[in-house]
N, C-alpha and C positions, 0 to 999 in steps of 0.2 A: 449399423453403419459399417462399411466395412472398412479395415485398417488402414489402408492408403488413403481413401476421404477422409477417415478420422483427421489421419497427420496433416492431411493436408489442409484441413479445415482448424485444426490447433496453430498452424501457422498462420491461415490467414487470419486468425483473430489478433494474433501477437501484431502482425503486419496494419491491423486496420488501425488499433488500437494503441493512440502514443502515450497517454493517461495510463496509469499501474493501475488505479481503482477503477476502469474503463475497461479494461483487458479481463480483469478479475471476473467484474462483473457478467460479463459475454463469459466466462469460462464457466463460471457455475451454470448459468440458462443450457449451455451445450452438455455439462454434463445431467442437469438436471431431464433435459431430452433423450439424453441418452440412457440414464437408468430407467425411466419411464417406460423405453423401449424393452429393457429389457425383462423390467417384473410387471410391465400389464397395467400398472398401476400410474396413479398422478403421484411425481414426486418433483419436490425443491430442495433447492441445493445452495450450501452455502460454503468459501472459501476464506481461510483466518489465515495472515502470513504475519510473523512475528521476526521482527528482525533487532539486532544489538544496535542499542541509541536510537531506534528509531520509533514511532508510532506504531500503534497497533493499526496494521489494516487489515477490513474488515468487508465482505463484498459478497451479492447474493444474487440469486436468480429472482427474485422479487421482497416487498419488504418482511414478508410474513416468516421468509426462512433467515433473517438478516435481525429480526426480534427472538428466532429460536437460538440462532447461535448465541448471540446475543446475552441471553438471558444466563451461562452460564456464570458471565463476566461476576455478574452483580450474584448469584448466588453461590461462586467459588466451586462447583462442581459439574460434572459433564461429562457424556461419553468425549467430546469434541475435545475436553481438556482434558482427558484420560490419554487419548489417542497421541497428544501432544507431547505426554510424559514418558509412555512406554512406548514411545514410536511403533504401535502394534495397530491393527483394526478392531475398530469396539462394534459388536453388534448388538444393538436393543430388541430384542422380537418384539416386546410388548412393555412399552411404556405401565400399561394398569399393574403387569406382572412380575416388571424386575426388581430385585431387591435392591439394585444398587445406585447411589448419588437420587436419592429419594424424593430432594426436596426439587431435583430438576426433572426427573419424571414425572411426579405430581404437578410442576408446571406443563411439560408438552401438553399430559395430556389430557389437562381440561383446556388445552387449547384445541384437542382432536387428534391429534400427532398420536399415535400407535406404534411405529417402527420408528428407529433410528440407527445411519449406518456410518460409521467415523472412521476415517484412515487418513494415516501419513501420503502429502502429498510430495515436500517436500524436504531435506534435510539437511542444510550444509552448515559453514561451520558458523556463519554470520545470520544465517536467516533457517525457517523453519514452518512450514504450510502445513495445513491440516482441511482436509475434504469432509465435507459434514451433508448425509442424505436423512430427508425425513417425510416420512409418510405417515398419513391417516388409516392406512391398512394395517392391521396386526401383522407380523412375522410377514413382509411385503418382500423381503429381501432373503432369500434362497441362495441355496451353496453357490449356484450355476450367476446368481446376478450379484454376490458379494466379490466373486472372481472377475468378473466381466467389470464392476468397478473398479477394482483394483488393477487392472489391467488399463483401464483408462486413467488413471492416477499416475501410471507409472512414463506411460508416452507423454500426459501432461507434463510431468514434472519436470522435463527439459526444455520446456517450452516456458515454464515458470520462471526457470533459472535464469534462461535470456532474457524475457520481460524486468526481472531485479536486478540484475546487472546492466542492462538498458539505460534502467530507473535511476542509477546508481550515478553512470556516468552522466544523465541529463545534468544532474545532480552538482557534480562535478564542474559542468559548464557553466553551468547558471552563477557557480562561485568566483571562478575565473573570470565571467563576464563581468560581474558585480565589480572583481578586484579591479579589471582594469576600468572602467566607468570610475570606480574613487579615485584612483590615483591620475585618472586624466583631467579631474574636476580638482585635486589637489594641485596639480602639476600649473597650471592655465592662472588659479588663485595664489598661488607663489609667484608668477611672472607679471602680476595684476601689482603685487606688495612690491617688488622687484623696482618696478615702476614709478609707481607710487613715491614711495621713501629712497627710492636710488641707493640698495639695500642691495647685499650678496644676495645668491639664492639661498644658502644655509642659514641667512640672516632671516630670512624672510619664511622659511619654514619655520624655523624656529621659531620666530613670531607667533605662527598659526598653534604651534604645541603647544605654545603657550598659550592662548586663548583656549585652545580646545580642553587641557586641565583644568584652569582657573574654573570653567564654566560645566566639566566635565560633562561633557557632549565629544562626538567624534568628531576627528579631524576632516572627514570630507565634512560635514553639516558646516562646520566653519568656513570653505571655503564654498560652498555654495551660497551660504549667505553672502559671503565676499562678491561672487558672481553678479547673484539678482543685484546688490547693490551697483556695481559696475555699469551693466544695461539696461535694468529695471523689467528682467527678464526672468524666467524660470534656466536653469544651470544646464545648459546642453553640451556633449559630449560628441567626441566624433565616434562614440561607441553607442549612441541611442538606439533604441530598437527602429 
């Protein structure tokens, strides 16, 4: 594929895809098409992005490379978690013949898995990706196709970076949605008690803190119960979807 369709097909996946494990996913299929093109061979592909406080995600070009990455988790070693440590490229020729991290060799490759080829996709200071290729063919992966992935590793990864930072700010929003949803269902059940008891507003919040401690539940759950009792409705907001 040649470099300008690359880019511009690494964009439109970021573009198609508003989901992070949606995006990922499409990103390994493309690279896994793409090393395929390059060594002759059928290979999958699979992407791990490790970020601070957050979940491990985990995302592959089909399920069978998404059980290989996978598989490191549960037995603590891996070219894939090598690659993660020494932010270097691990190449496997040959799963029957390497000597190293043995007990996950010996898993590829009674699954058939022969090669495997691990590089940094990502590196900053909050998150951290790692590109993981595996083949059925011995030694599938040659000087000329370990550079040609990492080459495409390296265009990915600014396309990775916008996709988490994307992520990040959805992230963001959905919190400040959330905020203002409580405190408009706060706000409505304080002017309910307001009413009610012919009560300051600070009289009537406080009321709510108090129930919300006593019962230790959150202050909006209190005042939406206040609500449905009001109209015998579910708690609507002028901030509802």
């Amino acid at each position: 594929m040649p470099k300008t369709r690359l880019a511009e097909r690494l964009q439109d996946l970021l573009l198609e895809n508003d989901v992070l494990e949606d995006f990922l996913r499409q990103l390994s299929v493309l690279a896994a098409g793409f090393a395929a093109a390059e060594t002759g061979r059928t290979v999958l592909c699979s992407v791990r992005v490790v970020r601070l406080r957050r979940p491990l995600v985990l995302a592959a070009s089909n399920p069978e490379a998404m059980m290989l990455d996978g598989l490191q988790d549960g037995i603590a070693e891996g070219p894939g978690l090598e690659t993660r440590k020494t932010r270097q490229s691990v190449l496997v020729p040959d799963t029957t013949m390497d000597p190293r991290w043995r007990r996950y060799q010996r898993a590829a490759a009674q699954r058939g898995y022969r090669s495997v080829l691990a590089m940094p996709l990502l590196e900053d200071r909050d998150a951290a990706a790692t590109l993981t290729y595996f083949s059925t063919s011995p030694e599938a992966f040659d000087d000329g196709a370990v550079a040609a992935c990492e080459a495409l590793a390296v265009r990915a990864s600014k396309v990775v970076r916008l996709a988490l930072r994307f992520e990040s700010a959805q992230g963001v929003n959905r919190d400040l949605l959330q905020a203002m949803r409580s405190r408009t269902v706060i706000n409505v059940a304080t002017g309910i008690l307001m009413a009610q008891s012919r009560c300051s507003q600070s009289e009537a919040f406080e009321l709510l803190a108090k129930v919300s401690n006593t019962r230790n539940v959150k202050l909006r759950v209190v005042a939406e119960e206040i609500l449905r009792r009001f109209d015998g409705a579910s708690a609507g907001t002028a901030f509802s979807a």
